[in-house]
N, C-alpha and C positions, 0 to 999 in steps of 0.2 A: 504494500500500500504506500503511496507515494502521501505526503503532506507537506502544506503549505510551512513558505519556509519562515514562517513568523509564528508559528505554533512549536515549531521546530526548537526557535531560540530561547524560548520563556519554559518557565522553572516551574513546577508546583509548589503550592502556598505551602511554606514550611512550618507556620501555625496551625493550619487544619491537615496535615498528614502526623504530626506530631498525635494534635488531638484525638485523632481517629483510633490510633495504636491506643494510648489509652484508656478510650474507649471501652475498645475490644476485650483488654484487659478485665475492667471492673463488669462488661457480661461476663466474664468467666469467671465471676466471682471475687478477683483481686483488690485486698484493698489497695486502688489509688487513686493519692491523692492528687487532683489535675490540678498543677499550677501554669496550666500551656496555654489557655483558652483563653480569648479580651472578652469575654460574657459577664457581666454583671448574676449575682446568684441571688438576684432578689428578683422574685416574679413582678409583674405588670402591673401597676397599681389600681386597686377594683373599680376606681370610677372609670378609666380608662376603657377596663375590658367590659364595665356595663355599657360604654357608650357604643362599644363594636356589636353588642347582642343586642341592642336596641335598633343600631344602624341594620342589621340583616332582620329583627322583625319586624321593622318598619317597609321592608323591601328595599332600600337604600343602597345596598352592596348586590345586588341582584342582574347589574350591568357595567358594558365599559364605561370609563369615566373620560373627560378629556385627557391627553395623551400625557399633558403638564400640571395633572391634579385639579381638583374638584376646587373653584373658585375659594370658596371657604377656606381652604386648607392653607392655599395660597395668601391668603387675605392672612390670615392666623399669623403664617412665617413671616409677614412684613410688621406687621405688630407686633412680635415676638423684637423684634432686630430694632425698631425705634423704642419699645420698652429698655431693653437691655444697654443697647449701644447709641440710641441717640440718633438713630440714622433712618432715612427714608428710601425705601424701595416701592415701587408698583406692583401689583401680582403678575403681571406679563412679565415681569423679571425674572419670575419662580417658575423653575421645572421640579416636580417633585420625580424620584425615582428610587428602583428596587435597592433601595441603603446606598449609603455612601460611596460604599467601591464601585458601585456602578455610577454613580454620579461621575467620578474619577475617569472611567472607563468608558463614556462616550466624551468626556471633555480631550479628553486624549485623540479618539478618532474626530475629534470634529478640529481640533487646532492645528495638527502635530503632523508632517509629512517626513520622508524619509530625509534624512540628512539634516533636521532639526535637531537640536540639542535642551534637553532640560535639567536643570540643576539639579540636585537632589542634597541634603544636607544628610550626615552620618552621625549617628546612627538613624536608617529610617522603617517604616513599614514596608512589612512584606512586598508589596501589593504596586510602589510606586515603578518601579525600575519597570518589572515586570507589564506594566500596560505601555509604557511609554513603547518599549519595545516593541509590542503586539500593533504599535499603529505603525509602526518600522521606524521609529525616531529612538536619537541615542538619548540613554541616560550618562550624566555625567553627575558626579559621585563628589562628593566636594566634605574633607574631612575636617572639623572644628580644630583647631588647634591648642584652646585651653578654651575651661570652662563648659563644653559640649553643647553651644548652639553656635552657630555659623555666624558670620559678620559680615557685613559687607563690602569687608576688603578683602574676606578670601571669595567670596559668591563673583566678585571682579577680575581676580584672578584666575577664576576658573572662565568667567563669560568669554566668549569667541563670536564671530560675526552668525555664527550657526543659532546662539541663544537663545530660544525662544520665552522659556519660561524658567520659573521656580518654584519647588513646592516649600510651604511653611507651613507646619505642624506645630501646634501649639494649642495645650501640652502635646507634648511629643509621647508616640509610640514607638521605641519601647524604653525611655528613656526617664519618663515625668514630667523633663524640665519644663518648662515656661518661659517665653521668651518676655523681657521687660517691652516698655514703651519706648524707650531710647533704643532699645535692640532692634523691632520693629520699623520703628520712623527711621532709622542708619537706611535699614534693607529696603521697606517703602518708598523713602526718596530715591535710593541709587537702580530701582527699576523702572520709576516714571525717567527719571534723565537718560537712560540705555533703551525705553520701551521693552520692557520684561516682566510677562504675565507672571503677575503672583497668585498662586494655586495655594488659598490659605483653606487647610483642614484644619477645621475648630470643633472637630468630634468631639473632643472633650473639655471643651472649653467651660462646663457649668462643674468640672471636677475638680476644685483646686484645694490648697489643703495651709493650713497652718497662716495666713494670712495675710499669703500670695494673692498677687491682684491678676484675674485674666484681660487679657487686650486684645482685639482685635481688630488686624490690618485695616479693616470696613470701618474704626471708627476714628483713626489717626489723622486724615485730611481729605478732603474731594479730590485733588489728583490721584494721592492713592490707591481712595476707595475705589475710582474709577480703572484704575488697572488691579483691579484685585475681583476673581473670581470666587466666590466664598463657597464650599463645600462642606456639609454640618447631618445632622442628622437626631434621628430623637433614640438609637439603639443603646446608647450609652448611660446618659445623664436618665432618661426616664423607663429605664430596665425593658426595651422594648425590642432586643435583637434578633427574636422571631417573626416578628411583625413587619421587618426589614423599609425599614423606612427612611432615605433619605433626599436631600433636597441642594439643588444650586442656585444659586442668584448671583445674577451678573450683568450686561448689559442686554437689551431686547435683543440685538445681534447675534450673541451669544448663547443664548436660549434659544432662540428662532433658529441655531442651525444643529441642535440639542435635541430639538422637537424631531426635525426632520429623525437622526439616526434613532431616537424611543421610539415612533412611531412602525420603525422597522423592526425593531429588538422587542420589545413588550409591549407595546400597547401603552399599557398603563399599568402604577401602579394598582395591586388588587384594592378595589373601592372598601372592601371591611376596614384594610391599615388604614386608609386615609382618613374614616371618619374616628377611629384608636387615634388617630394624632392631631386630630383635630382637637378633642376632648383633653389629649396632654398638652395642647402646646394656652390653651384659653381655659382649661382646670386649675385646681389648688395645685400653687408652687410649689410648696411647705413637703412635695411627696420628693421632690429633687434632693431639697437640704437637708430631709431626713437622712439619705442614702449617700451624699455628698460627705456626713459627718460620720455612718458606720467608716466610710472608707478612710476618712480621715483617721480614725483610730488605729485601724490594722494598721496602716503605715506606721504612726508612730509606737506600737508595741512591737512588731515584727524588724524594724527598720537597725533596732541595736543586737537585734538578734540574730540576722542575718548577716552583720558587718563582725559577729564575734566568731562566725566559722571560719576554722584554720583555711587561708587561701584565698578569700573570698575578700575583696575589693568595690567600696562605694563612697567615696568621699566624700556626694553629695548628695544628700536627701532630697531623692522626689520631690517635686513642688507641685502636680497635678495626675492626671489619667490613674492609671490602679495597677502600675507596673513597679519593677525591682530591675535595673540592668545591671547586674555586678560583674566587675572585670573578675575571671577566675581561672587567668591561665597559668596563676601559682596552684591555686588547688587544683588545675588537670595536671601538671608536673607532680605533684607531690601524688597524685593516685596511679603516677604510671600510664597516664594514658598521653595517646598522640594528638589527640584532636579534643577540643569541644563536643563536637557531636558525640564522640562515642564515650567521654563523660557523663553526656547528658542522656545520652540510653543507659548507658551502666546505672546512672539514678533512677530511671524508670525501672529497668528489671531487677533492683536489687536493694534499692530503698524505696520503690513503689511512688515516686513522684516526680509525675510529669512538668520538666520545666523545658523551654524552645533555646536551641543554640544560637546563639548568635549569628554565626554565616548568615541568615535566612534577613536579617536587620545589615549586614555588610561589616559587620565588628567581630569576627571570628573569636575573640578572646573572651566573648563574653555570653551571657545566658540570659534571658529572660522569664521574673518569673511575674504571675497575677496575683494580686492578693483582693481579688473578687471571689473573693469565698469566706466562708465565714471564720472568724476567729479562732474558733478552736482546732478547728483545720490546721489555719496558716501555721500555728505554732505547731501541731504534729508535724507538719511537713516541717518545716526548718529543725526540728527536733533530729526525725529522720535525716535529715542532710549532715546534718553537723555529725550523729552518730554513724555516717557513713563514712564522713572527712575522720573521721578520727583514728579512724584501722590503720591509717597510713600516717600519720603525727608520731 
């Protein structure tokens, strides 16, 4: 069987092939415990899911929707973005679509031709490299030099006449950090003077912890805003990542040629999610902050506990998202092994806890773990780890 040769080049998601093995595992009965997964482990908050069983018995959800989401919904997301941020969009600015990777994933085929280049800052998600490619454009890999977010002097020296875009994540997956407002506005100004789309994912932007402030690119200045495609979603912040819900806003332009490739790939998102996110995005806040502050505690219980296993490297405490990146290629040397990866299965087959290697984020040295689960977990699992680090101490 012959295949196209852009299927060819791209990788499978090394977050859900991780996940999957562990899976597997706990049918078979194994306790483990999954710290591989970006899923929140709190279910969908009840008003939400009574507003989806009202939306299908009211007949509601019973046909296609337009291709860019149910006016409403749209309406909601522009509201949602002038409450938070101050800022004014139209609902024609809004596409909603199947979550955020896909959002990602036609902005990709709709910008991006071959011999395009898109920045990408390190450490990143799975997910960006990997589409840029799929539209046949290069990713270019751009490594922070201290501190773990990128600046806009190395994003310059990496730019070249090919540059089309950058992606900015914040909080960052799989990383935490948060980018400031002076961090922001550097990178914001030095893309409107070069013309360089900024691809700002604010997945997690309602998850921040300890007293961190989130910013976003869309509220920093008009020129900026104006070259800044925003990418968000409600899977995260309002426990909802089976419901697969995500959304872009950007210029009518860029929507309008957004529409074209949805309307070829899905139709529309499923009309149930859209009226569930309708109800989360103009329902009680208060279900956010509740889940915003579990996760803030894991952090800070787990966070000195994780940095006291022999090998294990974090100098800088998370400032948002529900991740752990710890540098650990002292603790792969010290257990004998050659690689990350095969660390990070040795803890799955033999302390039963699923954590993601880093290759899969571009930082080989390092691991990824979730601490979206619940407390008493998070400390068996670091428990397990550390008494796995220890055979070897």
């Amino acid at each position: 069987m012959k295949f196209a040769k852009r299927v060819l080049q791209a990788s499978p998601s090394a977050t859900l092939a991780l996940s999957a093995k562990a899976k597997q595992m706990m049918a078979a009965g194994i306790d483990v415990i999954n710290l591989g997964v970006g899923e929140p482990d709190f279910h969908t908050p009840a008003a939400i899911k009574a507003a989806a069983v009202t939306a299908i018995n009211e007949g509601k959800a019973d046909f296609y929707t337009p291709i860019n989401g149910i006016l409403p919904l749209r309406q909601a997301i522009c509201d949602r973005l002038q409450a938070d941020f101050g800022v004014s969009y139209q609902p024609s600015q809004v596409t909603v679509t199947v979550g955020g990777k896909f959002s990602l994933y036609v902005l990709a085929q709709a910008l991006f031709d071959a011999g395009d280049e898109v920045l990408i800052p390190l450490p990143y998600w799975v997910s960006y490299g990997e589409q840029v490619k799929l539209a046949e454009a290069k990713p270019v890999f751009v490594k922070p030099q201290t501190g773990g977010r990128v600046t806009a002097a190395e994003l310059e020296a990496a730019r070249t006449e090919h540059t089309r875009a950058v992606v900015i994540n914040s909080p960052q997956n799989p990383s935490g950090l948060v980018y400031s407002k002076a961090e922001l506005t550097a990178i914001g100004e030095w893309a409107v003077e070069h013309d360089i789309i900024l691809l700002a994912d604010d997945m997690y932007g309602k998850l921040v912890y300890n007293g961190h402030q989130f910013v976003s690119l869309i509220q920093l200045s008009a020129a900026i805003r104006k070259q800044t495609i925003l990418i968000s979603g409600l899977s995260k912040a309002y426990a909802m990542t089976g419901w697969r819900i995500g959304y872009t806003v950007a210029s009518q332009e860029i929507i309008d040629k957004m529409n074209i490739i949805i309307s070829h790939a899905t139709s529309n998102l499923a009309a149930v999610s859209q009226y569930a996110a309708l109800a989360a995005l103009t329902g009680d806040q208060t279900v956010v902050e509740t889940m915003r502050q579990a996760f803030e505690k894991r952090l800070n219980t787990i966070y000195p506990e994780l940095i006291a296993i022999p090998g294990f490297e974090l100098p800088q405490k998370p400032e948002g998202a529900f991740y752990l990146f710890p540098k650990v290629a002292a603790a792969v040397k010290l257990a004998g092994f050659t690689s990350t990866e095969e660390f990070a299965a040795a803890l799955l087959d033999k302390a039963h806890v699923a954590v993601v290697a880093g290759v899969g984020f571009g930082m080989p040295d390092h691991i990824r773990l979730s601490y979206a689960t619940d407390l008493e977990s998070l400390q068996t699992a670091i428990k397990r780890i550390k008494e796995f680090m220890q055979q070897y101490v």
